[in-house]
C-alpha positions in Angstrom: 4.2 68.2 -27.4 7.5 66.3 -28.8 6.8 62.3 -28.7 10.6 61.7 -28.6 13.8 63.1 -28.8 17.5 62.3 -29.9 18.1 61.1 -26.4 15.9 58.5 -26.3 16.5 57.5 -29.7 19.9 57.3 -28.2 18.7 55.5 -25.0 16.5 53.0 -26.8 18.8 51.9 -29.7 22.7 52.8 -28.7 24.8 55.9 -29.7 27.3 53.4 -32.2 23.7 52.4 -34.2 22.5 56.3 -34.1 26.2 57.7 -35.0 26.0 54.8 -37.9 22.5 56.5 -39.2 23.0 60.0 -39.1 27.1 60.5 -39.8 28.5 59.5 -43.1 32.2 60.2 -41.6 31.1 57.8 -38.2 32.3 60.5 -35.9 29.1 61.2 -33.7 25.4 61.6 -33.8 24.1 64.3 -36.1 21.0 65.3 -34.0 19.4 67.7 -37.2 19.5 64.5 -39.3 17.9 62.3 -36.4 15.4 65.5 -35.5 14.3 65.5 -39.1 13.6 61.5 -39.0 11.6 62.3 -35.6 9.8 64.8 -36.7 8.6 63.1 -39.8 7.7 60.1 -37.4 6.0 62.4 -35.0 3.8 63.6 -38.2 3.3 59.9 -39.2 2.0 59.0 -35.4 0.1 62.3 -35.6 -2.3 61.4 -38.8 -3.3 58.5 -37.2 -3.4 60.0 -33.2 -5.5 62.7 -34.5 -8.2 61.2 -36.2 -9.6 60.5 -32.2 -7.8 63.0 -30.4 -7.5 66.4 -30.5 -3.7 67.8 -31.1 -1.5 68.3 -29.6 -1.7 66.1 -27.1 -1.3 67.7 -23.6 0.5 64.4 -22.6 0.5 62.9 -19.2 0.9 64.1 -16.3 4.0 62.1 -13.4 5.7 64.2 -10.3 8.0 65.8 -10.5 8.4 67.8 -7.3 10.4 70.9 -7.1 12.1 72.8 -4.3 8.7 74.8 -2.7 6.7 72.8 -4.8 6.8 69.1 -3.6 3.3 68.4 -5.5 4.6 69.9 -8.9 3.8 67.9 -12.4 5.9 67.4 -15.5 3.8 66.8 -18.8 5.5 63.9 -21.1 4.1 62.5 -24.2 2.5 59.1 -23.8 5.3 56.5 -23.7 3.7 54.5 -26.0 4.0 57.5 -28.5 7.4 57.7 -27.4 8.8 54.1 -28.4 6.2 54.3 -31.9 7.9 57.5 -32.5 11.3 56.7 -31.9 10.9 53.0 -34.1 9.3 54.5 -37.0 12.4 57.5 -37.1 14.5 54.4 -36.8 13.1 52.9 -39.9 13.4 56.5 -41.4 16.7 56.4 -41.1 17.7 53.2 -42.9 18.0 53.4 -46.9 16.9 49.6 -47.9 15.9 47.2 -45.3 14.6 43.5 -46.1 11.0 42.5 -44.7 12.7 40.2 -42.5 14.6 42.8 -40.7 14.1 44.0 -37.0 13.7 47.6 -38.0 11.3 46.9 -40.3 9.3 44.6 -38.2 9.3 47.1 -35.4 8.2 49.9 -37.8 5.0 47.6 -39.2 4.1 46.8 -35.6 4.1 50.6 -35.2 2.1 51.6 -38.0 -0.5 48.5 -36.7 -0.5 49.9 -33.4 -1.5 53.3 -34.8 -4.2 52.1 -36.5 -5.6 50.1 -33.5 -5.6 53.2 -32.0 -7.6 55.3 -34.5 
């Protein structure tokens, strides 16, 4: 199961900020660079997700109804996992950030929240 994707890295934190990260020449978002900096935060989120779960996660289940099938599911990673996932690729992506900055601080309350949950 994928915990985020370059959509809702897009979504969460605007396309100007995620062209900024990912494109030296500013022209648009480079989704292998932003996939790289989500997978790595995926495998951060993992180390401390699988110490009490089993992976991968099966996700959660929420309607999603489909023509001859009105009680159909969709499985989505937690959403939780989804916004740790998508600030800790954030973080990835910056070179040099100062403690003080949001990124950062968003990325620390990340990694705390991981280790509440394990």
């Amino acid at each position: 199961m994928i915990y985020a994707t370059v959509q809702d890295m897009i979504d969460r934190f605007g396309e100007t900020e995620m062209i900024q990260l990912t494109d030296p020449d500013i022209a648009a978002v480079q989704a292998p660079k932003a996939e790289r900096a989500l997978d790595d935060a995926q495998a951060f989120a993992d180390s401390f997700v699988g110490r009490v779960y089993r992976l991968p996660l099966a996700g959660c289940s929420k309607p999603a109804p489909a023509p001859g099938n009105p009680l159909a599911v969709a499985y989505v990673a937690p959403p939780q996992l989804t916004r740790i996932t998508c600030d800790v690729a954030r973080y990835y992506l910056y070179d040099a950030l100062a403690p003080e900055n949001e990124v950062y601080l968003r990325y620390k309350a990340a990694e705390r929240e991981l280790q509440a949950l394990a």
